[in-house]
Each structure stands twice: as structure tokens, then as C-alpha cells.
C-alpha positions as CSV (number, residue, x, y, z in Angstrom):
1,X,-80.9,190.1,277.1
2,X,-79.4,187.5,279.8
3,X,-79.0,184.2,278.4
4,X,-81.2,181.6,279.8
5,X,-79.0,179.4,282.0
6,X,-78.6,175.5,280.9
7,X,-80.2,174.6,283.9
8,X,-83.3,176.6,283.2
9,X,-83.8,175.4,279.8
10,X,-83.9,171.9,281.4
11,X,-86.4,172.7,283.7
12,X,-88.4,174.7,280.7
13,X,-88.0,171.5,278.7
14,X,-89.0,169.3,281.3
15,X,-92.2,171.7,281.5
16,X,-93.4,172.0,277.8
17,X,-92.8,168.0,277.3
18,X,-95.3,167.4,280.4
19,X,-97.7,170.0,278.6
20,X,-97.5,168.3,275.5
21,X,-97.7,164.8,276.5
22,X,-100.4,165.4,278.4
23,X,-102.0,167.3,275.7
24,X,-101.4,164.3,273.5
25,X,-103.0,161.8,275.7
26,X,-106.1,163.7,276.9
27,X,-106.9,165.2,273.1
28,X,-105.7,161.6,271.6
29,X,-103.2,163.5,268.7
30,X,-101.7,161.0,267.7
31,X,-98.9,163.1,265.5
32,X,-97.9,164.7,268.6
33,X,-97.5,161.8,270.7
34,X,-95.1,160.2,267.8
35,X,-93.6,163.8,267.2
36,X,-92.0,163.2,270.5
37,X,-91.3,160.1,270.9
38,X,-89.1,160.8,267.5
39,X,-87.8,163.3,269.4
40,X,-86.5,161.8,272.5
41,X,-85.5,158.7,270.8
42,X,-83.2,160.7,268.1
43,X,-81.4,162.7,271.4
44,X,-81.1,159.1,273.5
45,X,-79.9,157.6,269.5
46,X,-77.2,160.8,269.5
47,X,-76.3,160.0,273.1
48,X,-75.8,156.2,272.3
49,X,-73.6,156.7,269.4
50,X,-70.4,158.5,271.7
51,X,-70.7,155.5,274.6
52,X,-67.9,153.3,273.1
53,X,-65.3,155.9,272.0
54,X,-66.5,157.7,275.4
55,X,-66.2,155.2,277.4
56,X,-62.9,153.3,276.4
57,X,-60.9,156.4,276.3
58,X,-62.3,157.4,279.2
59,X,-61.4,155.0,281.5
60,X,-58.1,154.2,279.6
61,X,-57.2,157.7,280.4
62,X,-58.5,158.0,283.6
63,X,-56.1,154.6,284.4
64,X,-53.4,156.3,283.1
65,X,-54.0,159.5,284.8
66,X,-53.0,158.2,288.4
67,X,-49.6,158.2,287.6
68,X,-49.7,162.1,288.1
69,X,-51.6,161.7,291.0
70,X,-49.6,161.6,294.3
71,X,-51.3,158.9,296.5
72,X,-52.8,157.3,293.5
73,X,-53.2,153.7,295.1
74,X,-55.1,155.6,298.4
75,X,-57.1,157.7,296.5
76,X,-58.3,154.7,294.0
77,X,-58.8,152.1,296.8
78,X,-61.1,155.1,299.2
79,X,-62.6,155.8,295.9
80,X,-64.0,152.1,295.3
81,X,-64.7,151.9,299.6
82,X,-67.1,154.6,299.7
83,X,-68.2,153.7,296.5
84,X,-69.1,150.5,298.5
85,X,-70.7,152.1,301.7
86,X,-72.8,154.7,300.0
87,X,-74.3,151.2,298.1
88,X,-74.9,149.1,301.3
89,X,-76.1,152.2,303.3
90,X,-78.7,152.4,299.8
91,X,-79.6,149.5,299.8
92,X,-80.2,149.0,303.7
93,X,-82.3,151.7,303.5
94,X,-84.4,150.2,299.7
95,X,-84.9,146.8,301.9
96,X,-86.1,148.8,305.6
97,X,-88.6,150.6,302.9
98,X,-90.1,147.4,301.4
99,X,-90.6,145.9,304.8
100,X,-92.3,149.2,305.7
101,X,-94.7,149.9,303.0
102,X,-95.0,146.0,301.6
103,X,-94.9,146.7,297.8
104,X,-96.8,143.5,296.5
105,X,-99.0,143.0,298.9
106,X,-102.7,143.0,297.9
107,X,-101.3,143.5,294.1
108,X,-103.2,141.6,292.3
109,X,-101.6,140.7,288.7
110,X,-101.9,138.4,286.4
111,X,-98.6,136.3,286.9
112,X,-99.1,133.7,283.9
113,X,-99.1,136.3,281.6
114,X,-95.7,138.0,282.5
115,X,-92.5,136.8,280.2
116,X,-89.0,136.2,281.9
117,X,-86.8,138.7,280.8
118,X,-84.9,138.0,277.5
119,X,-81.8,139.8,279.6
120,X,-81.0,137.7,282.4
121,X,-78.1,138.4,284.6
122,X,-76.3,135.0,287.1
123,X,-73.5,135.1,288.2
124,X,-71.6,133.5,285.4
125,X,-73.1,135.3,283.1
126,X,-71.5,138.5,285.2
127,X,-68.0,137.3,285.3
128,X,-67.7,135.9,281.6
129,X,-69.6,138.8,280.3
130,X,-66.7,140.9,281.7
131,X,-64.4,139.0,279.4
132,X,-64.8,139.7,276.0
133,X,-64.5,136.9,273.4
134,X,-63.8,139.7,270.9
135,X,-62.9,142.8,270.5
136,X,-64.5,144.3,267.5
137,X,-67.9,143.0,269.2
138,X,-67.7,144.1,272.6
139,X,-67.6,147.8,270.5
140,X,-70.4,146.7,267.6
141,X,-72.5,145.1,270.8
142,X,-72.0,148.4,272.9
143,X,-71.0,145.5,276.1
144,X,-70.2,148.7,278.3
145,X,-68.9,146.0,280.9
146,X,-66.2,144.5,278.1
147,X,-65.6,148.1,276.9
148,X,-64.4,149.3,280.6
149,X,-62.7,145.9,281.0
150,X,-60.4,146.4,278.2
151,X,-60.0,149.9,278.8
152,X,-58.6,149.3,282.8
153,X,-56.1,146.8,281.2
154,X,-54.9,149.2,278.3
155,X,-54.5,152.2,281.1
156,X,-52.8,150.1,283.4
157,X,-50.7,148.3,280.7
158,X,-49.6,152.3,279.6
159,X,-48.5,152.8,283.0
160,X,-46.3,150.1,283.3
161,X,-44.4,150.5,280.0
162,X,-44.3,154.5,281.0
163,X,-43.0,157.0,278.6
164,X,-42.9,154.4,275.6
165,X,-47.3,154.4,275.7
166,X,-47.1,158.5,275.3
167,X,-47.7,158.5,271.5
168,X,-50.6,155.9,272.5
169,X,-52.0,157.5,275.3
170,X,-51.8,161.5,273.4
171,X,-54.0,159.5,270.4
172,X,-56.1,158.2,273.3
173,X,-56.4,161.9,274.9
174,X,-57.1,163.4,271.3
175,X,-60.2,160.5,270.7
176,X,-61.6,161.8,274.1
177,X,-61.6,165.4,273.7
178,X,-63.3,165.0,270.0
179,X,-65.6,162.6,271.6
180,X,-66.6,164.9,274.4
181,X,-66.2,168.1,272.2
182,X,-69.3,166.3,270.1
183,X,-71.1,164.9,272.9
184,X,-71.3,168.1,274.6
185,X,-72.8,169.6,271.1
186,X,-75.6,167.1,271.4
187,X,-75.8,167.8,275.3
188,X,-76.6,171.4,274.4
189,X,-80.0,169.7,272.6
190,X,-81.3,168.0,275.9
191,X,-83.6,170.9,276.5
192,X,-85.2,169.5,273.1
193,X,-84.5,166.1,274.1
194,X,-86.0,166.6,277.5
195,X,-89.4,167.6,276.5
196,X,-89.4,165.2,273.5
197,X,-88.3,162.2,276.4
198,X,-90.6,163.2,279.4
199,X,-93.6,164.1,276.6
200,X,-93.0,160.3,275.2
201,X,-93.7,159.1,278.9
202,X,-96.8,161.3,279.7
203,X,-98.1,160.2,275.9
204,X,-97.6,156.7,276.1
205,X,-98.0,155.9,280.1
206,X,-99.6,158.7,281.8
207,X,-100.5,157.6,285.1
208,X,-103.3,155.0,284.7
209,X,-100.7,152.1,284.3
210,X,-98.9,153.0,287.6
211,X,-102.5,152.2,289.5
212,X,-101.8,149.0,290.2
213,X,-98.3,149.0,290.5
214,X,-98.5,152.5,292.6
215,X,-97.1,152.0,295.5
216,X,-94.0,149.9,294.6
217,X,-93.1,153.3,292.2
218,X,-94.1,155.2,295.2
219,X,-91.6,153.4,296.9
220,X,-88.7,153.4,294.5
221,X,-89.2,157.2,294.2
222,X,-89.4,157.6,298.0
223,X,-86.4,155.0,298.5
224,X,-84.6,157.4,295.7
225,X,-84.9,160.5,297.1
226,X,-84.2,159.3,300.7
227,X,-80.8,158.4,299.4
228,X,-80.8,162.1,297.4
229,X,-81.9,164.1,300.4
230,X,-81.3,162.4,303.7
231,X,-77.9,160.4,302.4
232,X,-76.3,161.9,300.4
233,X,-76.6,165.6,302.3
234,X,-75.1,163.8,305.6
235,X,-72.0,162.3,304.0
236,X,-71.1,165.5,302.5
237,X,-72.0,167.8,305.9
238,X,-70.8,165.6,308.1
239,X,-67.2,163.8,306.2
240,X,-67.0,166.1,303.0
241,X,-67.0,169.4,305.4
242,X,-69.3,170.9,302.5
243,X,-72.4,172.4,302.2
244,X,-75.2,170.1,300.1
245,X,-77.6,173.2,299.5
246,X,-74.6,174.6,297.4
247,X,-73.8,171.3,295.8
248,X,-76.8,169.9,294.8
249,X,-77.3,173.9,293.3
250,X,-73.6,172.7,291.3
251,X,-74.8,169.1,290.6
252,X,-78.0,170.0,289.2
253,X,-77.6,170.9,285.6
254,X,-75.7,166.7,285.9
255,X,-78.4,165.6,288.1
256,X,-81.3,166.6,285.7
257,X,-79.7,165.3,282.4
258,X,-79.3,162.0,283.6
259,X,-82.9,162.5,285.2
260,X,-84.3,163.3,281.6
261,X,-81.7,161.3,279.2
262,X,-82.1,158.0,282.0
263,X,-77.7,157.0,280.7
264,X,-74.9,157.9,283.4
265,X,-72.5,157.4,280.4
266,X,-74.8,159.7,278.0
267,X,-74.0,162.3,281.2
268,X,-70.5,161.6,281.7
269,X,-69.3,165.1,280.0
270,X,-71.4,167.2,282.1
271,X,-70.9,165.0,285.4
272,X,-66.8,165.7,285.0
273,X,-67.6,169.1,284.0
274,X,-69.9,169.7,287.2
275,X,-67.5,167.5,289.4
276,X,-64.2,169.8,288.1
277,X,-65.4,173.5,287.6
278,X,-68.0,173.6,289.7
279,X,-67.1,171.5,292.7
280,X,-63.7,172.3,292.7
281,X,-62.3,168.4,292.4
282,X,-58.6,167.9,291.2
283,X,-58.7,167.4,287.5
284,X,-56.0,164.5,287.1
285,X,-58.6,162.8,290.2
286,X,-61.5,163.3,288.6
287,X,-60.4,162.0,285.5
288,X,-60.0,158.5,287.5
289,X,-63.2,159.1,289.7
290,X,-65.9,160.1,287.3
291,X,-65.8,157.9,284.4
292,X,-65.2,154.7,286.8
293,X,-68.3,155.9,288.9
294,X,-70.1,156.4,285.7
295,X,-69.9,152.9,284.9
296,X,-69.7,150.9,288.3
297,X,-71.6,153.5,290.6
298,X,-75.3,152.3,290.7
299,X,-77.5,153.9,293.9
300,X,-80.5,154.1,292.2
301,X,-80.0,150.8,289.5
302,X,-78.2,148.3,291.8
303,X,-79.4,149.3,294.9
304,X,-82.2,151.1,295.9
305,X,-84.6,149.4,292.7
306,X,-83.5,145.4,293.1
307,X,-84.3,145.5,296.7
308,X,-87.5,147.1,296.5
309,X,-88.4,145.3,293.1
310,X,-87.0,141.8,295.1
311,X,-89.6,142.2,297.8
312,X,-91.7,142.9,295.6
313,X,-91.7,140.1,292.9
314,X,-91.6,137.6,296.5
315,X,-94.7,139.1,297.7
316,X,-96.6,138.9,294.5
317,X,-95.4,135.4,293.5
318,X,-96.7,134.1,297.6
319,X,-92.3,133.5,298.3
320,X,-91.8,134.3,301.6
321,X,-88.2,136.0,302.7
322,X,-86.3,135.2,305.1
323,X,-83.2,137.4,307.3
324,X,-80.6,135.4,304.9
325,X,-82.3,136.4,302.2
326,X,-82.2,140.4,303.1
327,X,-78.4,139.9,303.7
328,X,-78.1,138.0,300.2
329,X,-79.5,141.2,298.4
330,X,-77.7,143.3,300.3
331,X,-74.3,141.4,299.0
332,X,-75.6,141.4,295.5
333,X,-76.0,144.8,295.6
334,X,-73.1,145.9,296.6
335,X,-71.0,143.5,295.0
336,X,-72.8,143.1,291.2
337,X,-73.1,146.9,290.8
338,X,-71.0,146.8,288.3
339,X,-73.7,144.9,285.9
340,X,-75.6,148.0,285.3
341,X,-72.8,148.9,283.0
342,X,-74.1,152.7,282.9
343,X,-76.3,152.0,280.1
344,X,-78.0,148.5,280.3
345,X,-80.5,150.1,283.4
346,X,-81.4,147.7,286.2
347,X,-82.8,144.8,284.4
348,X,-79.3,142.8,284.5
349,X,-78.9,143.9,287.9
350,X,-82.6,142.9,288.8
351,X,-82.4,139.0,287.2
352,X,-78.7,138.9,288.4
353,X,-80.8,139.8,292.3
354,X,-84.1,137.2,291.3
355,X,-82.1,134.5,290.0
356,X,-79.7,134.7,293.4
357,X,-82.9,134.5,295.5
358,X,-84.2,131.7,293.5
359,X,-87.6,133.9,292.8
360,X,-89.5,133.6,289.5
361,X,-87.7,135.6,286.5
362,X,-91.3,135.9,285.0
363,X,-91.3,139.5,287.7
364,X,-89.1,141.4,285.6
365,X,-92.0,140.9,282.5
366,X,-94.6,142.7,285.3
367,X,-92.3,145.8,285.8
368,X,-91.1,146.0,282.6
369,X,-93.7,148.4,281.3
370,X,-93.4,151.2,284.2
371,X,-89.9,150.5,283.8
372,X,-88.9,153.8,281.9
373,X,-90.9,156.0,284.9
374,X,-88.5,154.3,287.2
375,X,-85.7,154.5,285.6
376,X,-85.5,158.7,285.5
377,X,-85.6,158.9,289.3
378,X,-83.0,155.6,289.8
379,X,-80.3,157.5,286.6
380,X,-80.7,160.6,289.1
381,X,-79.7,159.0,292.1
382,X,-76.9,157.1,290.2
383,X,-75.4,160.2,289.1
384,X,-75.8,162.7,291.9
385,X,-73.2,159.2,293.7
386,X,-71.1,159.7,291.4
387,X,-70.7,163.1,291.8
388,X,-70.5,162.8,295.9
389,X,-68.0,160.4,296.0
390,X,-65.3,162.6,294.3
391,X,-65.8,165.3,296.7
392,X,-65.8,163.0,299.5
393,X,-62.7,162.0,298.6
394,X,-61.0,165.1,297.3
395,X,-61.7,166.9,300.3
396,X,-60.4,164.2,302.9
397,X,-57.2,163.8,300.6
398,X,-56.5,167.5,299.7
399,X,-57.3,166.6,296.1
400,X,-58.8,170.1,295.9
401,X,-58.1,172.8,292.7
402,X,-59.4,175.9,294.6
403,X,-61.9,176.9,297.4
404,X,-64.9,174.8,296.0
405,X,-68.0,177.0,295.4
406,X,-70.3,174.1,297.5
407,X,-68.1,175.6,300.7
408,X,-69.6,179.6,300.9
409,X,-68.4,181.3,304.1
410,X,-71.7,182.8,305.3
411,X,-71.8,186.2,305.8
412,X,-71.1,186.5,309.6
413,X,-67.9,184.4,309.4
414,X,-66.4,185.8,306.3
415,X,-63.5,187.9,306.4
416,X,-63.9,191.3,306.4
417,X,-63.1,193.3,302.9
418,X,-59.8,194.8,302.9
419,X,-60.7,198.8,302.9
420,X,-59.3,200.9,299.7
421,X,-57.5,203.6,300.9
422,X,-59.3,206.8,300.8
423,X,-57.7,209.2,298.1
424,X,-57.6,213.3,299.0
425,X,-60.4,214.7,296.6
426,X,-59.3,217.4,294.3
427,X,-59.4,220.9,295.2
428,X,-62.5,221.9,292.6
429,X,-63.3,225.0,293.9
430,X,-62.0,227.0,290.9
431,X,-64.5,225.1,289.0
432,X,-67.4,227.0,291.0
């Protein structure tokens, strides 16, 4: 019997944990409801565990890794430029949205009752939060920022000192393929993870709670999958020469992980598996690409949600906005991305946005409780960048394995078959 592929046991996970949570919420059974919310919180606990091993050697590697890569300096800086466009273009497209569909207006909440944030993001805090103090706590605290800090220093410092840092950087290689080895063994759980995270949602939330907050979801999921399906599909037709119907059919299995498991650095395995074997990137590259978009490459976090959220918190608290202020989001955005970290979610990157603007922190306590709804579709988008921009690249630079499978030659264009030649049949007739 044909196995079932991994991308189809998402989707069947994704399926029974809607059936059950909704089953839990309408029947009111209550073991079921905490059934899998023990679930989903033991796969997002497995996940959790592998991001500071995963993510230092990662990036250390990755830094080290563009010493075999001819062009290294190009291919880094056009990495981190489109990494930059894809954001503003986002982000243009979050604020033309809220002006569009107003988010806050006519919301009536009660404002006294929301709580700033306990994480607030400024701008100092983002620049000596990249520094660690220490460097036992930046692993204990899981500071994903610190952790990648240390790790571009490391990779670069190996590249300088050059064949010396081999024993270092071999122990460093070793860490990272036990790491991912045992990462993918719990990736292999997400169908169970999947319905166990999605069924926790339906349980707890269902769709009651998004009434009044309806159309500012509406319009993070519509801003979202503008940037999915209207975006991301021109860059790679019209500058990546590729087709999107066959990468977004590579990028799924990637794509719906970090849709389910809401951590770009909990999907990092599958995103440079999907990137390499399935999108035909250069290996060395996408060691580079991939784990520094996994932690600096926020669409969905950085972009797309503090804009709308922004406009929305203004209208809400009676702040009016002015074309500065647009612009001002529009700079945070592109230039704090890096304070999502992969793992903290947007709320960093939404105070960091508020306290810029001078609006009320107390905004972040009224989204707070939808926040998990939001943050599938916004992990999605964040991912499915990250996986864009390396083909983007690779395919303008020649950083290209093999004839990428997102690149079929249709059936009218594609070179005839050689024809065997036609061997003289055997003389049977003594056999009649």
C-alpha cells in the first residue's frame, strides 16, 4: 500500500484537530479540549528544545560556508536586498489594506481594561538586546537575537583564522547534523502535533472571540495571503524565471509546518530541506540563506501584522495618523525585522512599531488573545519568504544544483524523446 505523503498527513492532521476541537467546544468535553492542548504544547515544547543548538550552529556554519561559495560577498549582500524589498513591498501593501478596510473603526472595546504588554520592544531595547551580557544566558533565556549575534561573529571569526577553525567548525558541523537528525524525528510527529495545535485553537477560541475583532483578522489574513498569492508568485515568474504553481507544490510540506507549529526556527530543517532537494538551490548557498532568513525574514511578523495592527490600535485609541507616520512604519518594518527573532512572534516587533508612533502600548493587551489565530497565517507567510528569496537569488546568480523541479517544460515545448532503435524481431516461425 502507497505511503501517505508528509504533506497529506498534514492536511489529515490539520482536518481531525478542526473535528475535534470543534467537537470539544460544541459538546463542552472538557478531557478532550486538554487532551490537545497537551498535545500541541508537548510538539511546540519538542520544537523549542533544538532552537539554541539549531540556531547557533546554524548560522555559525552557514557564516562559514561562504568561503566555498564563489561570489560570497554578492550573493550575501542581494540576499539581505531582497530580503529588504519583499518587506517594504509587504508592508506597503499591510498599510494600503488598513486604509482600505479601516480595522478599528466602529470597534468598540473596552480600552481601560487592556494591560501593556509585559514584552515591550524600543529601539534601545533592539540594539542592546542584540548584545548579550552573557553567554550562558542568552542560551538558558533562548534570546534567539543574542544566539544569531554570537553565531555571525564565531562564523566570520572561523573565516578569518581559516584552516586553524577546521577542528572547530567539523565539531560545529557534527552539533548541527545531530540537532537536525533529532529535530527532523520530532518533525515527523507534526501530523500529531497539528491536530493536537489547530484542535487547542478551535477548543479554546472558536470563532466567537474574533466577532469583534473580525475584520482586523480579516485583514491580516487578506494582507497575508496577498503577499502569498499576488507577491510572492510575481517575483518568482517575473525575476526568478520559475513557475509558483510548482513551487508553492515544493514549498508546501515547509509552508504548512510553520502554518501549524507558528516557529520559522522550529521549521528550519524542513525549509533547507524544501529549499535544497526540492527547489534545486546550491547547498553551500542555502546553508547561508535559510537559516539567516529563518531568523531575520519576517513578511507576515514584521510586516504585514504591525502595520495593520498600528492602524488599528490608532483608530481604536481616537490617534489620528498622519503620511509621516505611514512612512515611519514602513521604516520600522523594514529595518526592526530582525526583532521577531523567529521565535518571539510579532509582539516585540508590534511595541517596537507602537512605541515608535508614540500610540498607547495598552493595544497589544486587546490583541493579545486572537493573537495565536493570527499568528499561523503571519509564520506562513514568513516562511514561504524565506524560501523565495533563495531561489530568487540562486537563479539570478547560477547558484543552481540541477534543473529545479519548480521549472517543468510544458509538454509542447519539451524536447522530444530520443527514439530506441528498433531491434529485428526473432524469426519464431519454427515455434508455430
Amino acid at each position: 500500500m502507497k505511503r501517505f505523503s508528509f504533506s497529506l498527513q498534514l492536511l489529515l492532521g490539520l482536518v481531525v484537530g478542526i473535528a475535534l476541537g470543534f467537537a470539544a467546544k460544541i459538546w463542552d468535553v472538557a478531557w478532550l479540549g486538554e487532551t490537545l492542548k497537551q498535545v500541541g504544547q508537548i510538539f511546540v515544547q519538542l520544537l523549542k528544545l533544538a532552537v539554541p543548538p539549531l540556531v547557533f550552529t546554524a548560522v555559525l556554519v552557514s557564516v562559514a560556508n561562504l568561503r566555498n561559495v564563489n561570489g560570497a560577498a554578492r550573493l550575501a549582500s542581494k540576499t539581505l536586498l531582497w530580503f529588504l524589498i519583499t518587506a517594504f513591498v509587504s508592508v506597503s501593501l499591510a498599510i494600503g489594506l488598513g486604509l482600505l478596510i479601516n480595522p478599528g473603526q466602529g470597534v468598540t472595546l473596552d480600552t481601560g481594561a487592556a494591560k501593556p504588554s509585559d514584552t515591550q520592544g524600543t529601539w534601545l531595547d533592539f540594539v542592546t538586546g542584540i548584545l548579550p551580557t552573557n553567554v550562558v544566558t542568552a542560551f538558558t533565556e533562548v534570546n534567539v537575537l543574542q544566539i544569531v549575534f554570537l553565531g555571525v561573529v564565531l562564523g566570520a571569526a572561523a573565516m578569518a583564522v581559516g584552516e586553524k577553525a577546521e577542528p572547530f567548525l567539523n565539531l560545529a558541523r557534527s552539533v548541527l547534523e545531530l540537532v537536525q537528525k533529532a529535530l527532523w524525528w520530532v518533525i515527523r510527529l507534526a501530523p500529531i502535533g497539528t491536530a493536537g495545535l489547530i484542535g487547542k485553537a478551535v477548543s479554546t477560541y472558536g470563532w466567537e472571540l474574533l466577532a469583534p475583532l473580525a475584520k482586523f483578522s480579516a485583514g491580516v489574513y487578506i494582507g497575508c495571503f496577498v503577499v502569498l498569492l499576488a507577491v510572492y508568485p510575481t517575483l518568482l515568474a517575473v525575476w526568478g524565471k520559475v513557475s509558483p504553481i510548482a513551487f508553492f507544490r515544493n514549498a508546501w510540506p515547509a509552508i504548512e509546518l510553520a502554518f501549524v507549529s507558528r516557529s520559522s526556527v522550529g521549521t528550519l530543517p524542513l525549509t533547507q530541506r524544501v529549499t535544497v532537494e526540492r527547489n534545486g538551490v546550491d547547498r553551500d548557498y542555502a546553508s547561508f540563506a535559510v537559516p539567516f532568513g529563518a531568523t531575520t525574514k519576517m513578511d507576515g511578523c514584521a510586516s504585514v501584522y504591525p502595520a495593520l495592527a498600528a492602524i488599528f490600535v490608532a483608530q481604536v485609541f481616537g490617534v489620528p495618523l498622519g503620511f509621516g507616520d505611514y512612512l515611519l512604519i514602513a521604516f520600522v518594518s523594514v529595518v526592526g525585522s530582525a526583532a521577531t527573532a523567529g521565535l518571539t512572534g510579532a509582539t516585540v516587533m508590534l511595541t517596537l512599531t507602537l512605541s515608535t508612533l508614540g500610540l498607547p502600548l495598552e493595544g497589544v493587551g486587546l490583541l493579545l488573545a486572537i493573537d495565536p489565530i493570527l499568528d499561523m497565517i503571519r509564520t506562513a507567510t514568513n516562511v514561504a519568504g524565506q524560501l523565495v528569496v533563495p531561489v530568487l537569488v540562486a537563479r539570478s546568480e547560477g547558484a543552481w544544483t540541477r534543473r529545479s523541479s519548480t521549472r517543468r517544460r510544458s509538454r509542447s515545448t519539451a524536447r522530444p524523446r530520443r527514439a530506441c532503435p528498433s531491434r529485428p524481431r526473432p524469426d519464431r516461425s519454427d515455434l508455430i
